[in-house]
N, CA, C and O atoms as a DFTB+ gen file, in Angstrom:
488 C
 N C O
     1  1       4.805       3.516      10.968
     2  2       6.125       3.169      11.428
     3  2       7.109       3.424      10.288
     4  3       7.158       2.673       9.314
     5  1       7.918       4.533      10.431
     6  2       9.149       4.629       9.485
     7  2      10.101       3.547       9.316
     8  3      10.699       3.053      10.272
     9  1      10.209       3.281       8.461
    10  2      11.474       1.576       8.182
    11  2      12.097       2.491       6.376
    12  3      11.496       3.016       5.439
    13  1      13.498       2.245       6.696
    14  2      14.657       2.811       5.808
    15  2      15.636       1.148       5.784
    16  3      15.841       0.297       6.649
    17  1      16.068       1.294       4.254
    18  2      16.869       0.484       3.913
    19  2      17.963       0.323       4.168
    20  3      18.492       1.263       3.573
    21  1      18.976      -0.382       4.796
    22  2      20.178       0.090       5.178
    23  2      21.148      -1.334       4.909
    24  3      20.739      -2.482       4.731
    25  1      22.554      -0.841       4.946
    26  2      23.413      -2.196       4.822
    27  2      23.804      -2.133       5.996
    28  3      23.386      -1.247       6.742
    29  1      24.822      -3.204       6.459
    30  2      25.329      -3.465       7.674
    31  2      25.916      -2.298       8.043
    32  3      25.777      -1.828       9.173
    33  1      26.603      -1.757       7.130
    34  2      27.463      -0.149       8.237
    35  2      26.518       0.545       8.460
    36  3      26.760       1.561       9.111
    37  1      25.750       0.414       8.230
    38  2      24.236       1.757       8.080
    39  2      23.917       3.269       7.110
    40  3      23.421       4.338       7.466
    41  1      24.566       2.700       5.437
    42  2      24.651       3.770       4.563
    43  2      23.335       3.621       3.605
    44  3      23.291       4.022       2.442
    45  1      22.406       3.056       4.215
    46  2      21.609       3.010       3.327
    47  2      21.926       2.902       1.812
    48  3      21.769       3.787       0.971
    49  1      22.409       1.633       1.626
    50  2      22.760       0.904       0.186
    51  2      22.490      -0.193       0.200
    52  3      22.371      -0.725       1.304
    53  1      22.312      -0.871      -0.838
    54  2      21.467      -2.009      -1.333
    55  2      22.895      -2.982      -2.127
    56  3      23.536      -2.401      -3.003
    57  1      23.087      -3.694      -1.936
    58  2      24.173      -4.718      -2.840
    59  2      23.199      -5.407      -3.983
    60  3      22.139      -6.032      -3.957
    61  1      24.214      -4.915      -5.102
    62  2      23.318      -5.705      -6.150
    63  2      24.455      -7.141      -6.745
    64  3      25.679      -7.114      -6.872
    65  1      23.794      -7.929      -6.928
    66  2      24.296      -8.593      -8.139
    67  2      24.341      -8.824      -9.119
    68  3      24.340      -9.958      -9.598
    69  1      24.400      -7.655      -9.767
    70  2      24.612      -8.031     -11.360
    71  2      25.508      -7.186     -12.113
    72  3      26.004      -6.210     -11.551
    73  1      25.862      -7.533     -13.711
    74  2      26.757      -6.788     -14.347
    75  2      26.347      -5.537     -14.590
    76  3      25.169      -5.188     -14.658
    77  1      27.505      -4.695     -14.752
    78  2      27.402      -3.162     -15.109
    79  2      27.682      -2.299     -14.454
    80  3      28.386      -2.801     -13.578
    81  1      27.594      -1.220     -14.268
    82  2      28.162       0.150     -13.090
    83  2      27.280       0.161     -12.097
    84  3      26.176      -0.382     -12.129
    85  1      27.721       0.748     -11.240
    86  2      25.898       1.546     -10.012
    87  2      25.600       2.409     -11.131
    88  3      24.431       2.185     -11.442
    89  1      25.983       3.082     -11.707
    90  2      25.057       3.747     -12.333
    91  2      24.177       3.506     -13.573
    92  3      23.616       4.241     -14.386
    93  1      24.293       2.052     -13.368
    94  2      22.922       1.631     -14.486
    95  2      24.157       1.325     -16.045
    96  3      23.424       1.385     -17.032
    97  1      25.147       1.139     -16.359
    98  2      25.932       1.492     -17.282
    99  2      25.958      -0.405     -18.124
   100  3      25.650      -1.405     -17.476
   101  1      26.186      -0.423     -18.903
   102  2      26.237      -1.456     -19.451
   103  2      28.037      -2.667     -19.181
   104  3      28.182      -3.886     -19.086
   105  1      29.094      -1.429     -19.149
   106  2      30.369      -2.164     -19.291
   107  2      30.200      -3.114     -18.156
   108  3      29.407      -3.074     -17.215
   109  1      31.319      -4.160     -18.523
   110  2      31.417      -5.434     -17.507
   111  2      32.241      -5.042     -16.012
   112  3      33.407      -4.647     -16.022
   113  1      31.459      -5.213     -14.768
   114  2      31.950      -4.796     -14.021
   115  2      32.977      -6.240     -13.319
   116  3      32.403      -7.252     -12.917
   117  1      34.513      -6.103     -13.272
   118  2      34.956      -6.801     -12.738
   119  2      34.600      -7.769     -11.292
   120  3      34.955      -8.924     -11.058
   121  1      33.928      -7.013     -10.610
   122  2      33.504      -7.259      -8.957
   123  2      31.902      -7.465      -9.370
   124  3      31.203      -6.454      -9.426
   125  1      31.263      -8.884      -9.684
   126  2      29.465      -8.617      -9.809
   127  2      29.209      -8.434      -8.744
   128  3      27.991      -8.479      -8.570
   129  1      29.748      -8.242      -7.903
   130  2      29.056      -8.094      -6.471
   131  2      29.312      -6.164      -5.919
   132  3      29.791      -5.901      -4.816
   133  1      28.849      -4.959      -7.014
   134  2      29.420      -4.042      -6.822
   135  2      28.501      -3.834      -5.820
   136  3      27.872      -4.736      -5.266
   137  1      28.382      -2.233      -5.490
   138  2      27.443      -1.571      -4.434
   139  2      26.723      -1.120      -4.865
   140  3      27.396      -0.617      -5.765
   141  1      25.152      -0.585      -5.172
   142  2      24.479       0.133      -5.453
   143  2      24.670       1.198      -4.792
   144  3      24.323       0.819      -3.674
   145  1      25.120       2.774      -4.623
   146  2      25.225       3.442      -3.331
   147  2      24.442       4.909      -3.729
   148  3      24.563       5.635      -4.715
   149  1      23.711       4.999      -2.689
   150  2      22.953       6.476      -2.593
   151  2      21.608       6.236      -2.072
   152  3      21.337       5.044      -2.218
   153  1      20.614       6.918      -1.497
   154  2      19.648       6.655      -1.360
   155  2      18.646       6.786      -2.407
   156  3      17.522       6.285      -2.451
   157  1      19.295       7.614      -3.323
   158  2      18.019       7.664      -4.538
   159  2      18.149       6.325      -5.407
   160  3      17.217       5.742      -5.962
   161  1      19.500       5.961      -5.409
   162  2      19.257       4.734      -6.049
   163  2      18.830       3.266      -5.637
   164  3      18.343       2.416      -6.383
   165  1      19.088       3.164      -4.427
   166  2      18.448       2.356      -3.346
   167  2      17.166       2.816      -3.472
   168  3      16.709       1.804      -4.002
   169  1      15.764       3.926      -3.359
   170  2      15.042       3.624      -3.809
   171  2      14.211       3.320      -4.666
   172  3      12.995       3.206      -4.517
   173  1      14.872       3.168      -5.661
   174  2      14.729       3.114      -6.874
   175  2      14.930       1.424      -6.750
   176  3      14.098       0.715      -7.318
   177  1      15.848       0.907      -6.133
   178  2      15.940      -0.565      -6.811
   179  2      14.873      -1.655      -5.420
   180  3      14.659      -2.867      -5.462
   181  1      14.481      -0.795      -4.498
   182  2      14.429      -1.796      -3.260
   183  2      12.784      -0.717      -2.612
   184  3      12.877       0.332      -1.975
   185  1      11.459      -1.391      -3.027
   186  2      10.660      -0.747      -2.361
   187  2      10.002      -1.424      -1.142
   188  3       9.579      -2.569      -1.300
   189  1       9.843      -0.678       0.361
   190  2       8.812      -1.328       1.252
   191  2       7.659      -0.789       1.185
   192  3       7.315       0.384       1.040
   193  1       7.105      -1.712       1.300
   194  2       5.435      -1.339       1.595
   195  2       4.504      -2.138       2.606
   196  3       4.522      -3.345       2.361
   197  1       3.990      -1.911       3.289
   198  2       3.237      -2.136       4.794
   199  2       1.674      -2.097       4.409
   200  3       1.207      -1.002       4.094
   201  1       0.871      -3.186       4.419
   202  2      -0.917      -3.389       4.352
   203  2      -1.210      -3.919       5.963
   204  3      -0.550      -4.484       6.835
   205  1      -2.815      -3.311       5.794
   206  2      -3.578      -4.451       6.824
   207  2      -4.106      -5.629       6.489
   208  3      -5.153      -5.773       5.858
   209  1      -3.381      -6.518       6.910
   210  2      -4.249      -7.472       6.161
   211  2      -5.579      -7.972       6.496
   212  3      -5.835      -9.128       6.160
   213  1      -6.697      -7.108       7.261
   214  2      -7.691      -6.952       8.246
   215  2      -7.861      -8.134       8.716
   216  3      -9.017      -8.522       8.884
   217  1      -6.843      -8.919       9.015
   218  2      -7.128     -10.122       9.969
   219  2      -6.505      -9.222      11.375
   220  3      -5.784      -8.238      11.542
   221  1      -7.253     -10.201      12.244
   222  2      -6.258     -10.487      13.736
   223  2      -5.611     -10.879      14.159
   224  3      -5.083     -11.706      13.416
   225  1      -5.044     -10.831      15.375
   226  2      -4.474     -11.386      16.509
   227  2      -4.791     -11.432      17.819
   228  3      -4.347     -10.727      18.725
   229  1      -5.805     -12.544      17.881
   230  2      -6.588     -11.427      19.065
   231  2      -6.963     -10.176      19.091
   232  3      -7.698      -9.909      18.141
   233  1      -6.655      -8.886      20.127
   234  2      -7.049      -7.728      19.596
   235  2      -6.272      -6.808      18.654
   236  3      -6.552      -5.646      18.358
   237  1      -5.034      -7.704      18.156
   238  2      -4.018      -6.513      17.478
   239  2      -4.114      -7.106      16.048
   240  3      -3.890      -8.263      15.691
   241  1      -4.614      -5.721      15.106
   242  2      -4.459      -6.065      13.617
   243  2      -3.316      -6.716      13.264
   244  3      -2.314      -6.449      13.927
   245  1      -3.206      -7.678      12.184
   246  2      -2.061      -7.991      11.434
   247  2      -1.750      -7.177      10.127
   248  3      -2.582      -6.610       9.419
   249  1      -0.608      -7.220       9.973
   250  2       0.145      -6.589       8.652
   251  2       1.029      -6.870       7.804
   252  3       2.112      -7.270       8.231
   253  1       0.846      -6.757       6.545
   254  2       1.902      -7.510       5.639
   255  2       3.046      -7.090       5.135
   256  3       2.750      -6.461       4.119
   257  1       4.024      -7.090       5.263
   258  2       4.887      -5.565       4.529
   259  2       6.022      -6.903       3.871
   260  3       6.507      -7.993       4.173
   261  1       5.986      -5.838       2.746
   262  2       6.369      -6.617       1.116
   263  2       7.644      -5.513       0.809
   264  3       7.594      -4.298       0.616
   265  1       8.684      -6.356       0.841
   266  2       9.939      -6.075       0.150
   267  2       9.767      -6.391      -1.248
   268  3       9.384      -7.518      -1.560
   269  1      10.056      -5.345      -2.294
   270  2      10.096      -5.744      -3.430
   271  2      11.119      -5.235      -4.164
   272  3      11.243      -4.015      -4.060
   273  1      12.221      -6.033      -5.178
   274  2      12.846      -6.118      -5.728
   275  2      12.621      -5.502      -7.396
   276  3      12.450      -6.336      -8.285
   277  1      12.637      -3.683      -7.820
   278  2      12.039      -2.991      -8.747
   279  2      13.921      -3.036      -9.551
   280  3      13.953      -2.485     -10.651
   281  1      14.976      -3.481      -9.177
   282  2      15.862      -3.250     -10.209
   283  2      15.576      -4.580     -10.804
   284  3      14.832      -5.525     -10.543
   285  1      17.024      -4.088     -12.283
   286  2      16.679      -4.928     -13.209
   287  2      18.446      -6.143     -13.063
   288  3      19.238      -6.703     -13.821
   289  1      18.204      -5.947     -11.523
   290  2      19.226      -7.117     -10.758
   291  2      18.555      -8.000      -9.748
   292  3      17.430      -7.932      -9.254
   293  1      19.516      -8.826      -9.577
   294  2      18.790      -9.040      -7.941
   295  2      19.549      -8.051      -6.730
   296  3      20.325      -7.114      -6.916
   297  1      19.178      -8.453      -5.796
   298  2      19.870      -7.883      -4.848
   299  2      19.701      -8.683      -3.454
   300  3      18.712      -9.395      -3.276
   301  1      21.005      -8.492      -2.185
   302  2      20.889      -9.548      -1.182
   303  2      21.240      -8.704      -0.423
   304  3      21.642      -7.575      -0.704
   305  1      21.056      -9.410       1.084
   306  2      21.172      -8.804       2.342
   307  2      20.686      -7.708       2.582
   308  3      21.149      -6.933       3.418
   309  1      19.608      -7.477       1.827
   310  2      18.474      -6.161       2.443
   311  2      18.291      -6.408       3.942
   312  3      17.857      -7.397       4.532
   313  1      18.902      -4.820       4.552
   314  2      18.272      -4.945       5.983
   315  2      17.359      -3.542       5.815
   316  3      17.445      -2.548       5.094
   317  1      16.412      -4.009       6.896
   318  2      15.660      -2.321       7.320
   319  2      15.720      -2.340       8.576
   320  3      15.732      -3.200       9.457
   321  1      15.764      -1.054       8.492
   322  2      15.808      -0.263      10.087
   323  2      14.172      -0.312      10.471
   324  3      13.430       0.403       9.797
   325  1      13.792      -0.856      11.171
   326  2      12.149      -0.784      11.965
   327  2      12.629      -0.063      13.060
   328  3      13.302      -0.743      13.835
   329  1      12.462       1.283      13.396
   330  2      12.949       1.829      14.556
   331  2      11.558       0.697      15.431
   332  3      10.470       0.601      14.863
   333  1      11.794      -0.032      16.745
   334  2      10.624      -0.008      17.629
   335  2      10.022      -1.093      17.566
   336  3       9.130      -1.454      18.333
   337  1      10.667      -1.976      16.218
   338  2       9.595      -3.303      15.835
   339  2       9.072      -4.017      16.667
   340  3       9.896      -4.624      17.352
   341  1       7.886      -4.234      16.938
   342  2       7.097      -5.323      17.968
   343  2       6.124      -6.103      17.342
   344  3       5.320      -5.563      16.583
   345  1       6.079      -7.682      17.630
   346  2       4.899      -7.776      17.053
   347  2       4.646      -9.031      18.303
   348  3       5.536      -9.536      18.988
   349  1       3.175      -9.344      18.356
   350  2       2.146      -9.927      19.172
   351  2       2.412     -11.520      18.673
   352  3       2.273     -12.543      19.343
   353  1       2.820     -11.386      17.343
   354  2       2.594     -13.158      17.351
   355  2       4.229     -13.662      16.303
   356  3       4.595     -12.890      15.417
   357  1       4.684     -14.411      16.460
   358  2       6.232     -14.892      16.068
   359  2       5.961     -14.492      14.618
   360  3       4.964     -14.673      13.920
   361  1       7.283     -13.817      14.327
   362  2       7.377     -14.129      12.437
   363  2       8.447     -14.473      12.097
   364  3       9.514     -13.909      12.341
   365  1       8.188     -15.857      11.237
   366  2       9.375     -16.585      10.811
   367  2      10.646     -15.658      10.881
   368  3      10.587     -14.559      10.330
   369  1      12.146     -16.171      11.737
   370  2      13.050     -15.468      11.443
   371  2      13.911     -15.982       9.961
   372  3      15.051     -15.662       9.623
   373  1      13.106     -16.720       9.367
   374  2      14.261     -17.172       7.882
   375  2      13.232     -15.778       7.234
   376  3      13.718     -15.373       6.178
   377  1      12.383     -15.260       7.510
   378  2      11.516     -14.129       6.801
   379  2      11.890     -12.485       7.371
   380  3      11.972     -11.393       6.808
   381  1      12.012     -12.828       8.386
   382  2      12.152     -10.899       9.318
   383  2      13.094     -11.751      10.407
   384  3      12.627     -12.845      10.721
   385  1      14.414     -11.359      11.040
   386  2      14.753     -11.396      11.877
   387  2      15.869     -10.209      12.246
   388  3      16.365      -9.614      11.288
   389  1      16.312      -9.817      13.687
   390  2      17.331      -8.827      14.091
   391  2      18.494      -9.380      13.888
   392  3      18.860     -10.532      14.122
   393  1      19.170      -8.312      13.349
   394  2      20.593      -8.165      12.860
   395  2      21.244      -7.161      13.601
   396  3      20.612      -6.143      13.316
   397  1      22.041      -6.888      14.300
   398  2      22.080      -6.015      15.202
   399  2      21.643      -4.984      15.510
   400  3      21.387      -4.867      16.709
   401  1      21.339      -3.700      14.533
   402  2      20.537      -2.901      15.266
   403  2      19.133      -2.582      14.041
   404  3      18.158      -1.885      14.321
   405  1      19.342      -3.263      12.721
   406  2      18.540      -3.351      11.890
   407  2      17.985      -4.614      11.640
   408  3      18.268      -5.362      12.576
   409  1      17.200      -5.268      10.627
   410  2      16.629      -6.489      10.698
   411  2      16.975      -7.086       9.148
   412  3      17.047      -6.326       8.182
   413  1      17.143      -8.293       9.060
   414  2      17.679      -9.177       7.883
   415  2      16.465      -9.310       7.058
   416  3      15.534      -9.453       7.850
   417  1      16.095      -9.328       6.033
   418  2      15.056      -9.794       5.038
   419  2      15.456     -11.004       4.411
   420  3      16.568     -11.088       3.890
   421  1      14.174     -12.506       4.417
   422  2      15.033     -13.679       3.611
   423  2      15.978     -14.265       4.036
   424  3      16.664     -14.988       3.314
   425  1      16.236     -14.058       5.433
   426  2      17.737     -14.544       5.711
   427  2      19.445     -13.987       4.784
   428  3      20.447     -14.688       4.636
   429  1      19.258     -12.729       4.376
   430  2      19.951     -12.306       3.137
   431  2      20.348     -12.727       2.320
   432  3      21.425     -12.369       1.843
   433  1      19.323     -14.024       1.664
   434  2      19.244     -14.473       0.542
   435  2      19.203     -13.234      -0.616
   436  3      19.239     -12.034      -0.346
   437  1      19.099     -13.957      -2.277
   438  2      19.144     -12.863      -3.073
   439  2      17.667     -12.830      -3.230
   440  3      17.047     -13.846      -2.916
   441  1      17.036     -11.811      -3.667
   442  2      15.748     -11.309      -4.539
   443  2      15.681     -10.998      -5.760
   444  3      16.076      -9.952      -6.275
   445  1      14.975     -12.258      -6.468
   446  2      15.486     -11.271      -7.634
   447  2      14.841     -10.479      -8.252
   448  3      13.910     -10.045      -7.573
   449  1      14.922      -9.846      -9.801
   450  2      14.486      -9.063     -10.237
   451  2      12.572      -9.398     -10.639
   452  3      11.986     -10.240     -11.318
   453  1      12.065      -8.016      -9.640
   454  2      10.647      -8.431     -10.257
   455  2       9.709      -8.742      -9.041
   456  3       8.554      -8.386      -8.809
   457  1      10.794      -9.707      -8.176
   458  2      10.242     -10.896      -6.841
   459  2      10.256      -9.944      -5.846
   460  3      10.648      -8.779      -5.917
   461  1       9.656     -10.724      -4.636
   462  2       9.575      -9.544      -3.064
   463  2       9.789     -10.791      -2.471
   464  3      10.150     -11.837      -3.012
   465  1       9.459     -10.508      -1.002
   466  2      10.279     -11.151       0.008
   467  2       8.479     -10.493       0.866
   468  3       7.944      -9.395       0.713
   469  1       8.152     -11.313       1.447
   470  2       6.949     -10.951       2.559
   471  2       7.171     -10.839       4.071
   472  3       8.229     -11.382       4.389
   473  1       6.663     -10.431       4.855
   474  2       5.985     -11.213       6.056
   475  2       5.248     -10.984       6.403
   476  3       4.574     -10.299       5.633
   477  1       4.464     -11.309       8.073
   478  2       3.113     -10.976       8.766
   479  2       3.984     -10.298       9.751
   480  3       5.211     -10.399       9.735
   481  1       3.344      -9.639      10.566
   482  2       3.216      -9.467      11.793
   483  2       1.724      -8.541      12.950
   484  3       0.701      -7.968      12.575
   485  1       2.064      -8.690      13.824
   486  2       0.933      -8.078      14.504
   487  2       1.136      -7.082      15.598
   488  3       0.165      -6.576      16.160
């Protein structure tokens, strides 16, 4: 299942919070709340990754997919696009829930640097 990072307009950018440029720069950025913007740098700061966790659900495998937080910020309101998402058994919505046409991670709490954000589904 393809899943892409996206913000609410759908530019695939990541909001960071912390000091310095998007481009990694040291000066003090007036606004800490700048944009990270591009997709190379979005993946660079924001990785998904999807396991089996060879349990069940009855007959449908479960799976773990781990948001992880690789800049040296935090960052909030990660959404991903799950084109199709379905799953067999509830997953916490303070963990995965729909945001209009993409899905919220954490409730768009921050992540910070280092940390991931989990869930299950099936």
């Amino acid at each position: 299942m393809a899943v892409a990072v996206v913000d609410p307009r759908g530019t695939a950018a990541v909001w960071c919070v912390c000091r310095g440029s998007a481009s990694g720069g040291e000066r003090d950025d007036p606004d800490p709340h700048h944009r990270v913007r591009g997709v190379q740098r979005e993946r660079e700061c924001v990785t998904v990754s999807q396991s089996n966790t060879g349990d069940r659900a009855g007959y449908d495998p479960m799976f773990e997919v781990m948001v992880w937080n690789a800049c040296r910020c935090a960052v909030r309101a990660v959404r991903l696009r799950f084109e199709g998402f379905a799953s067999s058994v509830p997953v916490d919505p303070r963990l995965f829930r729909r945001a209009g046409r993409d899905y919220l991670v954490a409730d768009g709490r921050r992540i910070e640097p280092g940390a991931d954000a989990r869930f299950r589904y099936a």
